[in-house]
LUMLUMDREN-728067 format. One line per 5 residues: number of its first residue (from 1); their letters; for each residue z, x, y of N, C-alpha, C. Coordinates in steps of 0.2 Angstrom, whole numbers. Each point is the difference from the previous one (the first is absolute). Example, Ala and Ser with C-alpha at 12.3 -4.5 7.8 and 13.67 -1.06 7.14 Angstrom:
BEGIN
1 = AS = 39,66,-28,0,-4,6,0,4,6  -4,-2,5,1,4,6,3,-4,5
END
This chain:
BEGIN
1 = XXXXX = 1089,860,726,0,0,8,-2,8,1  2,6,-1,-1,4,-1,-5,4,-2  -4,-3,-5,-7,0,-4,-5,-2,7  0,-8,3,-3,-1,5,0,3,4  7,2,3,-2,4,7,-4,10,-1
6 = XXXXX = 2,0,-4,-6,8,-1,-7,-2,-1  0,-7,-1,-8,-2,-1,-2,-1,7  4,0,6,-3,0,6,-2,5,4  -3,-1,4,-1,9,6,4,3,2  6,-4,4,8,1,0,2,6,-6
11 = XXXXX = 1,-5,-5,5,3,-6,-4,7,-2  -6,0,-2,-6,4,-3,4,8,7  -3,-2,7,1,5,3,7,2,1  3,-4,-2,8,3,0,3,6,-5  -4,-4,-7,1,7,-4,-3,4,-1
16 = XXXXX = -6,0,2,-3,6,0,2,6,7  3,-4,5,1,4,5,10,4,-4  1,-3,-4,9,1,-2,-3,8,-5  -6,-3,-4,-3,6,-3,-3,6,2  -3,0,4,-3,5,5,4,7,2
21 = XXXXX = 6,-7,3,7,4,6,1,3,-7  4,-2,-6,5,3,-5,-5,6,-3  -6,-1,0,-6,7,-1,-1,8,4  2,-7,6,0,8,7,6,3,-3  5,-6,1,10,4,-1,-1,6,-5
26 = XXXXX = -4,-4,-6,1,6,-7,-4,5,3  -6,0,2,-3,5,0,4,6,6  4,-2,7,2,3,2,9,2,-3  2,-4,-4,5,1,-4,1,8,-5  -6,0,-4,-2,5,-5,2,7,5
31 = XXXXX = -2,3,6,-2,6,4,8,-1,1  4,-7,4,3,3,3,7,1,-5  0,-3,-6,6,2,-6,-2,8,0  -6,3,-1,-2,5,-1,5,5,5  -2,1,7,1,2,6,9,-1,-1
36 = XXXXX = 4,-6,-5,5,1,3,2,4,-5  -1,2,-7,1,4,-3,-1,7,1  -4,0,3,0,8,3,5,2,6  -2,-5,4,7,1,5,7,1,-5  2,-3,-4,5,1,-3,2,6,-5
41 = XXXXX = -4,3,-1,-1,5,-6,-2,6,8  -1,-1,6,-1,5,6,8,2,2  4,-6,2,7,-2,1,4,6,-3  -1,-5,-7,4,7,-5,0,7,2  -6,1,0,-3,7,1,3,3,5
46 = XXXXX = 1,-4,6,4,1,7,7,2,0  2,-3,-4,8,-3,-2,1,6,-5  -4,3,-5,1,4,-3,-1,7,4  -5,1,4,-2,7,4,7,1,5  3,-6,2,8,0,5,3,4,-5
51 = XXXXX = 0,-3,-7,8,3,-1,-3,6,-3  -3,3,-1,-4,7,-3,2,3,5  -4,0,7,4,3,7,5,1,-1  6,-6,-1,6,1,1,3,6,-4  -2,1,-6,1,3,-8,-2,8,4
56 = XXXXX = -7,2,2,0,7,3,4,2,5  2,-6,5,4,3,8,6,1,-4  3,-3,-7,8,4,0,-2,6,-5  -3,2,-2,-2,4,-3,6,1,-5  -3,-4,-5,4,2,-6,8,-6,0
61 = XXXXX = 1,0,8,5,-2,-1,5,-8,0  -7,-2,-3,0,-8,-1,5,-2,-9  5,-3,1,2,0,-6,-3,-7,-6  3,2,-4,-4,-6,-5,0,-7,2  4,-3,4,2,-4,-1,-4,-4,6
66 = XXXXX = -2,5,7,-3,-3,4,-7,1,-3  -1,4,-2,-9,1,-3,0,-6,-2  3,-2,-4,1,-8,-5,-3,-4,5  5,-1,6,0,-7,3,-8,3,6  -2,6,0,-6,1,4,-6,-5,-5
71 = XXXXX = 1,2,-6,-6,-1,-4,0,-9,-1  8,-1,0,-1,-8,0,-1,-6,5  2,6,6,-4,-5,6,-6,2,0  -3,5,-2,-9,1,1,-3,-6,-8  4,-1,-4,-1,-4,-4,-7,5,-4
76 = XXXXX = 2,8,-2,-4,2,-7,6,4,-3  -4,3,-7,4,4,-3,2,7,2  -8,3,3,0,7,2,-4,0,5  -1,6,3,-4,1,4,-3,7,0  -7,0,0,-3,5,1,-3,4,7
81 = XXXXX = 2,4,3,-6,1,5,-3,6,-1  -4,3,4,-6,5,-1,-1,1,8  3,7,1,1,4,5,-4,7,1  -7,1,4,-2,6,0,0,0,-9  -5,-3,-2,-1,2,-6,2,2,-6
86 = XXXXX = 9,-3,1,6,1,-5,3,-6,-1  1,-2,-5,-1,-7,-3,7,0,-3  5,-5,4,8,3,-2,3,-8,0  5,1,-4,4,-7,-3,4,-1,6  2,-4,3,3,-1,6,7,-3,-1
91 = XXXXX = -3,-6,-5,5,-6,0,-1,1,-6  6,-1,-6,-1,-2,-7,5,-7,-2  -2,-4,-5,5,-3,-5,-3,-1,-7  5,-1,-4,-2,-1,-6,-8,-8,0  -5,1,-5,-4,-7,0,0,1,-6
96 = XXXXX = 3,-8,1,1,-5,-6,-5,2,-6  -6,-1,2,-5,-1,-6,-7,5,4  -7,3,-3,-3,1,-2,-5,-4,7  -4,6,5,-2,-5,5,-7,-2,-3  -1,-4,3,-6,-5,-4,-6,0,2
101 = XXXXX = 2,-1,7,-9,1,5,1,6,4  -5,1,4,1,4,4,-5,0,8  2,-5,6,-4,-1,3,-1,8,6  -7,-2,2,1,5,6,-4,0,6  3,-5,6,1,-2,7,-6,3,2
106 = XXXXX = -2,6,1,-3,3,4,-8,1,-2  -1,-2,-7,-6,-3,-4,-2,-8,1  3,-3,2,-3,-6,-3,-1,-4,4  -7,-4,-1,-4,-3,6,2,-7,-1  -4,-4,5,2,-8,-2,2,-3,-5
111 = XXXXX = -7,3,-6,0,-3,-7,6,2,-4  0,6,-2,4,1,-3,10,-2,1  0,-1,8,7,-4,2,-2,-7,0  -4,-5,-1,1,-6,-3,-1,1,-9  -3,4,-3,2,1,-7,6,1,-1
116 = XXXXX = 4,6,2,7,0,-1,5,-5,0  -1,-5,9,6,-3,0,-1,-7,-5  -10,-1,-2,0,-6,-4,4,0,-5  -1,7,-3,4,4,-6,9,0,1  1,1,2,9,0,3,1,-8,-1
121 = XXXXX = -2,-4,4,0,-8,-1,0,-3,-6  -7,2,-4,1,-3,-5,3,2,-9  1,8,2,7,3,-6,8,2,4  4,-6,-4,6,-1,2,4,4,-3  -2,4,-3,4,7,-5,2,4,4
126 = XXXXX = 8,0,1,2,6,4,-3,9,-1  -1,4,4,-2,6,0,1,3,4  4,8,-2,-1,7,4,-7,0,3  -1,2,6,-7,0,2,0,7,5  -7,3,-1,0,6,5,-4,-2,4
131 = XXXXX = 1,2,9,-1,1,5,-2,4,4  -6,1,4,0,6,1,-4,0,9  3,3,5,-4,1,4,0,3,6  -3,0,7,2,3,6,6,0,3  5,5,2,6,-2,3,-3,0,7
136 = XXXXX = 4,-3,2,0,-3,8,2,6,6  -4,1,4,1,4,5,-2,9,0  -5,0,-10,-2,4,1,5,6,-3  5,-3,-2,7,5,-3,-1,4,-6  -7,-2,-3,-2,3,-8,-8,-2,0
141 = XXXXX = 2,3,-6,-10,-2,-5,2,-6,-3  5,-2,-5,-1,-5,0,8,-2,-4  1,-8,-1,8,-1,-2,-3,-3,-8  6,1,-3,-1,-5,-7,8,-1,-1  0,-7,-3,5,-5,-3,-4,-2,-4
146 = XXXXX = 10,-2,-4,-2,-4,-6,3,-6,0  -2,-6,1,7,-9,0,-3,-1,-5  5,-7,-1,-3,-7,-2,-2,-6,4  -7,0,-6,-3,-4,3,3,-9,-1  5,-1,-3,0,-7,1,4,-1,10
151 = XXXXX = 3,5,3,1,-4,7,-5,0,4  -6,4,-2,-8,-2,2,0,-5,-2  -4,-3,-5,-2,-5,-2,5,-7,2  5,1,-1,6,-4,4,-2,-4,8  1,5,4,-4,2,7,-8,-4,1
156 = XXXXX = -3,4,-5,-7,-5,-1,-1,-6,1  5,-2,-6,-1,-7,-4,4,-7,9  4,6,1,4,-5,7,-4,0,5  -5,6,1,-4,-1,8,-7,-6,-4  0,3,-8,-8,-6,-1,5,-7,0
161 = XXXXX = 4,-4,0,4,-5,-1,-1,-3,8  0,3,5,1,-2,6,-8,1,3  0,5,-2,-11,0,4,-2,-6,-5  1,-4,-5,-2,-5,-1,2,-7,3  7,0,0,3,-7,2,-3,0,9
166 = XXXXX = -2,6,2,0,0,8,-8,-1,-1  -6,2,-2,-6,-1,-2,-1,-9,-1  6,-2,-6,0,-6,-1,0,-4,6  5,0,3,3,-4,4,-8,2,5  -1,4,2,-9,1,5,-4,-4,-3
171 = XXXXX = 0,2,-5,-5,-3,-4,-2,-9,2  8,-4,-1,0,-6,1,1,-1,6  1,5,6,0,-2,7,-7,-1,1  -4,4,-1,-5,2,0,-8,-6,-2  3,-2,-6,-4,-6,-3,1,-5,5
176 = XXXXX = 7,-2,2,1,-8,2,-2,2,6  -2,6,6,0,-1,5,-9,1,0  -3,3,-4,-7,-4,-1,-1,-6,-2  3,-1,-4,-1,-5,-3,-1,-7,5  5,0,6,0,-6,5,-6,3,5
181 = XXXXX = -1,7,1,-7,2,2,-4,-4,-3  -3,2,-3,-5,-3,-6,0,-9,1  5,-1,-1,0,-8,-1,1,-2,6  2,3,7,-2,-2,5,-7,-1,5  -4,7,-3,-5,0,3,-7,-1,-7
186 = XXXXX = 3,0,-7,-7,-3,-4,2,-7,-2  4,3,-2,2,-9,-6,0,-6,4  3,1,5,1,-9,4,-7,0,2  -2,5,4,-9,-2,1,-2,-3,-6  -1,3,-4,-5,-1,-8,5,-7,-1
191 = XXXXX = 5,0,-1,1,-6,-1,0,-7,5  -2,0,7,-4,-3,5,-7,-3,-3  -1,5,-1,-7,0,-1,-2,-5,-7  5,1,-5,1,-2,-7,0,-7,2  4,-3,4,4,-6,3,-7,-4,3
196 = XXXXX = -4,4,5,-4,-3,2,-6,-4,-4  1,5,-7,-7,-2,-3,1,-4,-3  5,-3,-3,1,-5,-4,5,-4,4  -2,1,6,1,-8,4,-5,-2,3  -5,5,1,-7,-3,1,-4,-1,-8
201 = XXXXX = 2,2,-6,-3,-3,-6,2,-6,-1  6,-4,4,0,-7,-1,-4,-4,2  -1,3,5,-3,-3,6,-6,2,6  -7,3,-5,-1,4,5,-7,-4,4  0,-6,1,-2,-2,6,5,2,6
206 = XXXXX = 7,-2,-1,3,1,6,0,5,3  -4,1,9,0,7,2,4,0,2  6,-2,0,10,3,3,2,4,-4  -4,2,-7,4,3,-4,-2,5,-2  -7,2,7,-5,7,0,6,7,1
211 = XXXXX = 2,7,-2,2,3,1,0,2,7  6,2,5,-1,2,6,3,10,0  -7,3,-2,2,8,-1,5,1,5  8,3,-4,4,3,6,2,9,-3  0,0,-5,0,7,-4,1,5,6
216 = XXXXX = 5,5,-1,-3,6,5,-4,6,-3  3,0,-7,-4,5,-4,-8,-2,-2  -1,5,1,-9,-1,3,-3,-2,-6  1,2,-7,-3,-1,-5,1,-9,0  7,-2,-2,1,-7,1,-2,-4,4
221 = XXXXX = -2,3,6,-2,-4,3,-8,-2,2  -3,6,-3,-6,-3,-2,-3,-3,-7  7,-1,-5,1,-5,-6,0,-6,5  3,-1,5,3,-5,3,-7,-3,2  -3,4,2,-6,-2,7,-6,-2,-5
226 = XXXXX = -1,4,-7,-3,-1,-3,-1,-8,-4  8,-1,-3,1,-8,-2,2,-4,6  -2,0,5,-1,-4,4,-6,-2,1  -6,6,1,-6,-2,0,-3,-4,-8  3,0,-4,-3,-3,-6,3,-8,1
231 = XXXXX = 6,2,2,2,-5,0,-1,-7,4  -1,4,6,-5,-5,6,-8,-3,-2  -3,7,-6,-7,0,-2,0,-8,-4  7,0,-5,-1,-5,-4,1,-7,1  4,1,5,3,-7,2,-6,-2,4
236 = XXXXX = -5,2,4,-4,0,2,-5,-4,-5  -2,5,-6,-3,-3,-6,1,-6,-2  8,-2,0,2,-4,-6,-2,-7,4  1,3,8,-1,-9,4,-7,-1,0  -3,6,-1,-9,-1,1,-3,-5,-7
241 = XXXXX = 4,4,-7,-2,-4,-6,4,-6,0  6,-4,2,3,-6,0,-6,-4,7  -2,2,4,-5,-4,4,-7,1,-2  -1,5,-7,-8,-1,0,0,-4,-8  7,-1,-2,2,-3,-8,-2,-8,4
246 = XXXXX = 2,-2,6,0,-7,3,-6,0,0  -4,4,3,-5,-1,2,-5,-2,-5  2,5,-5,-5,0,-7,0,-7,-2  9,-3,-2,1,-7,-1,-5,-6,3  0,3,4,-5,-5,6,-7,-2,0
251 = XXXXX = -2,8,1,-8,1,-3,0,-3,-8  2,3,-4,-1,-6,-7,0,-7,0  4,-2,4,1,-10,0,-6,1,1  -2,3,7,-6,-3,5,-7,1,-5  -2,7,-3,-5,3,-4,0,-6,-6
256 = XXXXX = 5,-3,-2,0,-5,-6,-3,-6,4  0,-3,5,-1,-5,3,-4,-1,2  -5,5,3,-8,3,3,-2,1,-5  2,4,-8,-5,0,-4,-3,-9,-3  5,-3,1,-1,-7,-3,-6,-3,3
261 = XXXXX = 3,1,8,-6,-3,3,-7,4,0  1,5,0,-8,3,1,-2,-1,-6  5,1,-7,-7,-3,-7,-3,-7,3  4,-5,3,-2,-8,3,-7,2,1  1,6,5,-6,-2,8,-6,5,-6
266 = XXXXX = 2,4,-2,-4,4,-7,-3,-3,-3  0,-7,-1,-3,-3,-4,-4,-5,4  1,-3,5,-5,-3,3,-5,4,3  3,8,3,-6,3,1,-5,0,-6  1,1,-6,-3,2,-6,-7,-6,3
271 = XXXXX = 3,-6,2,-6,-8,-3,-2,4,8  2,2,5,-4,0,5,-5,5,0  1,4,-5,-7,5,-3,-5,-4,-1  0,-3,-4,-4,-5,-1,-6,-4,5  3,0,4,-3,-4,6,-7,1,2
276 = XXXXX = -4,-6,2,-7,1,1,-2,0,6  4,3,5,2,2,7,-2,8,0  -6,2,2,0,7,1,7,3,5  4,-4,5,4,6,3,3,0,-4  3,-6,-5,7,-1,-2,-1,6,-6
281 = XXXXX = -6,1,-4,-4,1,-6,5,9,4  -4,4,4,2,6,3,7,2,2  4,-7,2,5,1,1,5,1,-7  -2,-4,-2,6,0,-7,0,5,-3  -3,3,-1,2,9,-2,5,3,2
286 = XXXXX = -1,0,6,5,5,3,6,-5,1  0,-7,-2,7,-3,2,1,1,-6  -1,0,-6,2,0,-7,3,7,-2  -2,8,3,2,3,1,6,0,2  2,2,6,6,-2,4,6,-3,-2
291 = XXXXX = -1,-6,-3,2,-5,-5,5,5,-6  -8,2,-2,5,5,-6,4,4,0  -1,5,8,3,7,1,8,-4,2  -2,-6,3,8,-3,1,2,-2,-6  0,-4,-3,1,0,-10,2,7,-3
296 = XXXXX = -3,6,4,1,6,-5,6,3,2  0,-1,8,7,5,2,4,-7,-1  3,-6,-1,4,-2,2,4,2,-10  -4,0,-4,1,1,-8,2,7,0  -2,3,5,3,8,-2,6,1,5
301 = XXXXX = 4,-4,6,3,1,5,6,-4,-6  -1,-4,-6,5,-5,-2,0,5,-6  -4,5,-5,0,4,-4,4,6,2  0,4,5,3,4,3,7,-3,3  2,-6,2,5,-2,0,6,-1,-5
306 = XXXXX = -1,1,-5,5,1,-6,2,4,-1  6,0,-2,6,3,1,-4,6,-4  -3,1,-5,0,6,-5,-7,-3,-2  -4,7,-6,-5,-4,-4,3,0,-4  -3,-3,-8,5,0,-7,-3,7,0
311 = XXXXX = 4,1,-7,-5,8,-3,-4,0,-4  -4,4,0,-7,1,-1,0,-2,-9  -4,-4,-3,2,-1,-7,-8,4,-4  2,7,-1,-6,4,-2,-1,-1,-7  -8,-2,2,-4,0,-5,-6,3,-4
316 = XXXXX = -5,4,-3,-4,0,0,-8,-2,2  -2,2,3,-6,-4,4,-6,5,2  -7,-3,0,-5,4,1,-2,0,9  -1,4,3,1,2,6,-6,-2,4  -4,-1,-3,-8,-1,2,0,-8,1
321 = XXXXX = 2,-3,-8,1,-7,0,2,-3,7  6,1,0,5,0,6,-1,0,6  -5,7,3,-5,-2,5,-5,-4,1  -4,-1,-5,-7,-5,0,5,-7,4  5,0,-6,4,-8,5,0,0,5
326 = XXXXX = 4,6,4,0,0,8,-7,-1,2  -5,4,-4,-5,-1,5,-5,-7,1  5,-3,-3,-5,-7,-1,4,-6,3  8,3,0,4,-4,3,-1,0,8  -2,5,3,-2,2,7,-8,-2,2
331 = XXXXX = -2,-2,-5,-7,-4,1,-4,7,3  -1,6,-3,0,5,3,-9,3,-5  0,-5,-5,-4,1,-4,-7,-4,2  3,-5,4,-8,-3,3,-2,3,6  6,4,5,-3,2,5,-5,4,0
336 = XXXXX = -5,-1,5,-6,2,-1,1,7,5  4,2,8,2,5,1,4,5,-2  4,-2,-3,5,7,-2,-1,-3,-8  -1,7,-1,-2,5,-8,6,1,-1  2,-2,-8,5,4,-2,-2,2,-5
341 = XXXXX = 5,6,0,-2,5,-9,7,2,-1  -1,-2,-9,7,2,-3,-5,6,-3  5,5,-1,1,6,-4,6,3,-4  0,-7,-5,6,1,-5,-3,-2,-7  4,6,-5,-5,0,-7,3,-6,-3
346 = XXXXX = -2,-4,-3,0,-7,-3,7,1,-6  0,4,-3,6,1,-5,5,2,4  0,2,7,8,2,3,7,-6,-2  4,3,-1,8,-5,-3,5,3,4  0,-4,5,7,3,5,6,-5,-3
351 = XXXXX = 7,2,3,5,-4,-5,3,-2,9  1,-10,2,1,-2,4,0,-7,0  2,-3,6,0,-8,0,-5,-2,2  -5,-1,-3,-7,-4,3,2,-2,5  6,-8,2,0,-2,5,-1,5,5
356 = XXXXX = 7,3,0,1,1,7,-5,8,4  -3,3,-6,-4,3,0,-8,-4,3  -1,-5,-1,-7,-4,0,3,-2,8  8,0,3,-1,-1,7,-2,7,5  5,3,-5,-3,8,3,-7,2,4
361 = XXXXX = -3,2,-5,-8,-2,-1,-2,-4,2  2,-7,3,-3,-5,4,0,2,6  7,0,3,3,4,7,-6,3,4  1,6,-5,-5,5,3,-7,1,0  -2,-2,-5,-10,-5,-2,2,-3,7
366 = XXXXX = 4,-7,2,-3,-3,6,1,3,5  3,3,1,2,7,7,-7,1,2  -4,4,-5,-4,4,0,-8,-6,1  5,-5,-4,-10,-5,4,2,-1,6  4,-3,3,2,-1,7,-3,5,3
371 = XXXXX = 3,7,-1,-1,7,4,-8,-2,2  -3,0,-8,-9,1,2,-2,-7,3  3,-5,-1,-2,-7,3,-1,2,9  7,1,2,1,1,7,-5,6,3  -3,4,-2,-5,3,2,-8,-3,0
376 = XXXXX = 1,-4,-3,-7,-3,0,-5,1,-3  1,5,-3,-9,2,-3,-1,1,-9  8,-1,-1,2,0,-7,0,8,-3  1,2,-7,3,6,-2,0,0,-7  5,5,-3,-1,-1,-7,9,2,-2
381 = XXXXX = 3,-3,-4,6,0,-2,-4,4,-9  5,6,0,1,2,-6,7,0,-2  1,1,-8,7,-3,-5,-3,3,-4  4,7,-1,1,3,-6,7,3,-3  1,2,-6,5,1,-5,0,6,-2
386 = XXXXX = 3,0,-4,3,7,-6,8,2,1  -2,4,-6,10,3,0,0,7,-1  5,2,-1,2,6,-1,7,1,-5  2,4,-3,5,1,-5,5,-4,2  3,-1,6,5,-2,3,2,-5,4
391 = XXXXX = -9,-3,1,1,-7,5,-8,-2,-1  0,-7,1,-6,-2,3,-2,-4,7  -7,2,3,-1,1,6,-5,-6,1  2,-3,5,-8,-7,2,-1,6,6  -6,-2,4,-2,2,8,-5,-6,2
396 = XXXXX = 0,-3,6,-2,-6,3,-3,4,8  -4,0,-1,-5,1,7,-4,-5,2  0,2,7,-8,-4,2,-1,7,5  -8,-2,4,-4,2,4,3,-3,8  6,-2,-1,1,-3,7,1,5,7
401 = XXXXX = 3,-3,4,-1,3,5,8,5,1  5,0,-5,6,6,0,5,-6,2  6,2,-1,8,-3,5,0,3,6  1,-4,4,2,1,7,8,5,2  1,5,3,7,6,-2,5,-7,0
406 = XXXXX = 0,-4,4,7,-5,1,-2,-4,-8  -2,0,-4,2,-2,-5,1,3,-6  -3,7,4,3,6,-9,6,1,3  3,-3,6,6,4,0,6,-4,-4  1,-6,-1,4,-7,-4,-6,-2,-4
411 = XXXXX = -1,3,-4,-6,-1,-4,3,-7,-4  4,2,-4,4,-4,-5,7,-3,1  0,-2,7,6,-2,2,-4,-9,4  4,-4,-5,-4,-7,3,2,-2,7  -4,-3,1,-1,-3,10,-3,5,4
416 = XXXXX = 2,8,-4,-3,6,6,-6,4,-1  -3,-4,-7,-7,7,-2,-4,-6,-1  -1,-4,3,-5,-1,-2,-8,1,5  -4,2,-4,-7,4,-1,-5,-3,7  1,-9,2,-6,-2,2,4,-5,4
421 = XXXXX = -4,-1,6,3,-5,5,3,-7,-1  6,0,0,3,-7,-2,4,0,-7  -2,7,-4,2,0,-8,8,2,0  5,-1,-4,5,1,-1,4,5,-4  -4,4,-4,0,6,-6,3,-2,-4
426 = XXXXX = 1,-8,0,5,1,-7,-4,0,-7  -7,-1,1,-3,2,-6,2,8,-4  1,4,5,1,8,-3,7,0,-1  5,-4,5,6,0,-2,2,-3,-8  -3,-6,-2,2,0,-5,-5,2,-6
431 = XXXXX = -4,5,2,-4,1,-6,4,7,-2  4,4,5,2,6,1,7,-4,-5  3,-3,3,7,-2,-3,-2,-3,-9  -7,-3,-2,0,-2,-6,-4,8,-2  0,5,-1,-2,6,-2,6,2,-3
436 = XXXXX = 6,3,5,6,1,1,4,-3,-5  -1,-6,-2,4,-2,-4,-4,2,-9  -6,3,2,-1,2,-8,0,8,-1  7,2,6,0,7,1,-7,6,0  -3,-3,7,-6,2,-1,-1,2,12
441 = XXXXX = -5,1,0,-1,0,8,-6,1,1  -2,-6,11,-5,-2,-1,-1,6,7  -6,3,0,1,7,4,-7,-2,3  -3,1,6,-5,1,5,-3,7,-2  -5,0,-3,-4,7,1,-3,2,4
446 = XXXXX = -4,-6,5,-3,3,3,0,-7,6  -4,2,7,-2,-6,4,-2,3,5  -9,1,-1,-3,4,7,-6,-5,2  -5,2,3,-4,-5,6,-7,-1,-9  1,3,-8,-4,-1,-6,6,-5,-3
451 = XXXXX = 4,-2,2,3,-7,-3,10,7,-4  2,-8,0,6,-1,-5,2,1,-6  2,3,-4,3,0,-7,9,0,-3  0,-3,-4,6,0,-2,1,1,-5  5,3,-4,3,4,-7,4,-5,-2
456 = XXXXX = 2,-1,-5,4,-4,-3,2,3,-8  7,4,-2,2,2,-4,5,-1,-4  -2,-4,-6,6,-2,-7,0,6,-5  5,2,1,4,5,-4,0,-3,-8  -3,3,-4,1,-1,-9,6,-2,-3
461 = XXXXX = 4,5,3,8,0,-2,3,-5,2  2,-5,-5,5,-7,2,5,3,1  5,4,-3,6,1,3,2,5,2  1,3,6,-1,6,4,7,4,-5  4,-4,-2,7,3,-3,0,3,-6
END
C-alpha cells in the first residue's frame, strides 16, 4: 500500500516536499548550532569579565574561597585579562589536565565557527579548552579562559535535539498542509480529467461523456479545453465513419447488383455493335463505352469496399513485361490517337506482387487515357523505369491537360479526388493504398497545362527492421 501511494502525484509530492523542508531545516540548522556556540563560549566570557571586576574592586581582598565560587559560577578555571597593555591573572584555579585547543572569538568568521562547533559535535572527548576574546563594554583589550568543553557540547547536543524535533515537526506540518494544496488544486483536476477519459474510452460515441472544462488553473484548464475539442473532434468522426461504414455496406450490395446487370446489358450491346443500322452502327460505341465505365466503377466501388487488401506476396518479375500487359489490357495499343511509349530497360527485376501492382499501373494508365480522351485531340502517355541503390522508380505521364486544384487537393482520398467530371478517385485511392502496402509511395510530380505525372516508389529493402 505504501509502495503504491509514493507511485502516485500525492505521495511522490509529499515526499519530496518532507525532503526539501528537512534540507532547508539542515541547511539552516548548521549556522545556527554554530551562532549558538559562540553565544555560549561569549556568555562565559561575560560571566567571567563579572567576576574579574569583582576580584580588582576588592583589591586583593577577596578570599579563596569566594574566588572559588566566582570562578564556578563563571563556570572556567582562570581568568585572564589585558588591561592597558598588561596582561594579568585575575581569577586562578588549579586545571585538571593540559589545554587542548585554543579558540579565538575575535578572529573567526562564518566558516571557521561552523568548523569548530561540527568539530565540538562530533568529538565527544572531554577537554580543557582556551578561549579567547573582547570583554564587554570596552573594559580591556581582550579576556581569556580556560573550561571544559563537555558542558559546551552538552548545551550543543540539547539545543541540536530540539532545533530538530521543532524543524521535524515543520517539516510535517508543512508537507501535509501542501500536500491538501497540491491535491486540492492539482490532483483532483488531473484526476477529473483522468475519470473523464476513460469513461469516454468506453464509450465515445456518447456526447454526455464530452468533458465540461471547469479548472481554474489556467494550465488545466486549457488541458481541459484542449481534450474536449479532440474529443468533440472524434466523436464527431466516429459517427461520420459508423454512417459512411452504412453507407459503404450499401453501395457494395448495390455496385454488386448493377455490376450483374450491366455485364447483362454488356452483352447485348456487344450483338448491337454488330448491327446493319447505320444509327444503331454509330450509336453502340458510345453505348458500349458507358457500359464499361459503369462495369469499371461498380468493380472498384466493391474492390475498395473491403475491409483491407491481403499483403503483397513479393515476387520477382520483369517490369517492362508487366507494363506491355497493361498496355494491351487497356486496348491502348490499337489506339490510333494516343501514342504511348515505354522507357524501361527490358532486364529491369523489381521485387513485388504483379497482381496488385498490374492494378496499380492500370489505375493510373487509365486515368491518363481518359485525361487525353476527354480533350479530344488525343496525346501521348509515356511509362518509364529504373532504380537506384535504395528503391525502385515507375513514372506514368501523359500530355493531358493537368488536375484541376480541387483535385490535387484530396488527391488520394476516395469519393473526393477524383480528376474528371463524374469520377470518384478511387482509382488513385486504391493504387495509393496498394503501393503502401509494399512499403513504398505513390507521389504526383507534377500537373500543369504540358500534362500530368506520377511517381511510384518500392523500396529494395523488404524489412525496414
Amino acid at each position: 500500500m505504501g509502495g503504491r501511494f509514493l507511485n502516485t502525484l500525492s505521495g511522490r509530492f509529499l515526499l519530496l516536499t518532507v525532503v526539501f523542508v528537512m534540507l532547508a531545516e539542515v541547511l539552516i540548522f548548521v549556522p545556527s548550532i554554530a551562532r549558538f556556540r559562540a553565544d555560549f563560549l561569549m556568555l562565559r566570557l561575560e560571566k567571567a569579565q563579572i567576576a574579574s571586576l569583582s576580584q580588582l574592586a576588592a583589591e586583593d581582598m577577596l578570599t579563596p574561597e569566594l574566588e572559588a565560587e566566582l570562578l564556578a559560577n563563571a563556570g572556567v578555571y582562570n581568568v585572564v585579562l589585558r588591561r592597558d597593555a598588561v596582561r594579568q591573572l585575575v581569577l586562578s584555579s588549579p586545571i585538571p589536565e593540559p589545554v587542548a585547543q585554543t579558540f579565538d572569538l575575535r578572529l573567526a568568521g562564518p566558516w571557521e565557527l561552523i568548523r569548530d562547533a561540527m568539530q565540538v559535535l562530533w568529538d565527544p572527548r572531554p577537554q580543557v579548552i582556551r578561549v579567547i576574546g573582547n570583554p564587554v563594554k570596552e573594559a580591556g583589550l581582550l579576556i581569556e579562559v580556560t573550561m571544559r568543553s563537555a558542558p559546551l557540547r552538552v548545551a550543543m547536543v540539547d539545543y541540536g535535539l530540539r532545533i530538530l524535533v521543532l524543524s521535524a515537526l515543520i517539516s510535517v506540518v508543512t508537507a501535509f498542509l501542501l500536500f491538501l494544496a497540491v491535491r486540492r488544486l492539482l490532483v483532483m483536476p488531473i484526476r477529473r480529467v483522468v475519470r473523464h477519459m476513460q469513461a469516454y474510452a468506453e464509450a465515445p460515441e456518447d456526447a454526455r461523456l464530452v468533458i465540461d472544462p471547469t479548472a481554474r488553473v489556467e494550465e488545466l484548464r486549457l488541458a481541459e479545453e484542449a481534450l474536449q475539442s479532440l474529443q468533440t473532434q472524434l466523436t464527431g468522426a466516429l459517427r461520420q465513419k459508423e454512417r459512411l461504414a452504412q453507407l459503404g455496406g450499401a453501395v457494395a450490395k448495390i455496385s454488386h447488383d448493377l455490376r450483374n446487370i450491366l455485364t447483362t446489358a454488356q452483352l447485348f450491346a456487344d450483338r448491337i455493335e454488330g448491327s446493319v443500322d447505320p444509327v444503331v452502327a454509330r450509336s453502340a460505341p458510345k453505348l458500349v463505352n458507358s457500359i464499361s465505365r459503369a462495369v469499371s466503377l461498380c468493380e472498384s466501388t466493391l474492390a475498395f469496399g473491403k475491409a483491407e487488401e491481403p499483403p503483397p506476396r513479393l515476387k520477382r518479375l520483369l517490369l517492362r513485361r508487366l507494363v506491355e500487359e497493361v498496355i494491351e489490357g487497356e486496348a491502348l495499343a490499337a489506339e490510333g490517337t494516343i501514342a504511348v511509349l515505354i522507357d524501361i530497360p527490358a532486364s529491369l527485376t523489381l521485387r513485388a506482387d504483379s497482381e496488385q501492382l498490374h492494378r496499380v499501373l492500370s489505375n493510373l494508365v487509365r486515368n491518363a487515357r481518359q485525361a487525353l480522351e476527354a480533350q479530344g485531340i488525343g496525346g501521348t502517355i509515356e511509362i518509364s523505369g529504373g532504380e537506384s541503390d535504395r528503391e525502385w522508380w515507375i513514372r506514368i505521364g501523359d500530355s493531358g491537360p493537368g488536375l484541376p486544384p480541387r483535385a490535387r487537393d484530396h488527391l488520394f482520398a476516395a469519393f473526393q479526388g477524383g480528376a474528371r467530371k463524374g469520377g470518384t478517385g478511387l482509382g488513385l485511392a486504391i493504387a495509393s493504398e496498394l503501393v503502401r502496402g509494399h512499403g513504398g509511395h505513390l507521389d504526383l510530380a507534377r500537373s500543369d497545362a504540358e500534362g500530368t505525372e506520377f511517381i511510384i516508389h518500392l523500396p529494395k529493402q523488404a524489412d525496414p527492421a
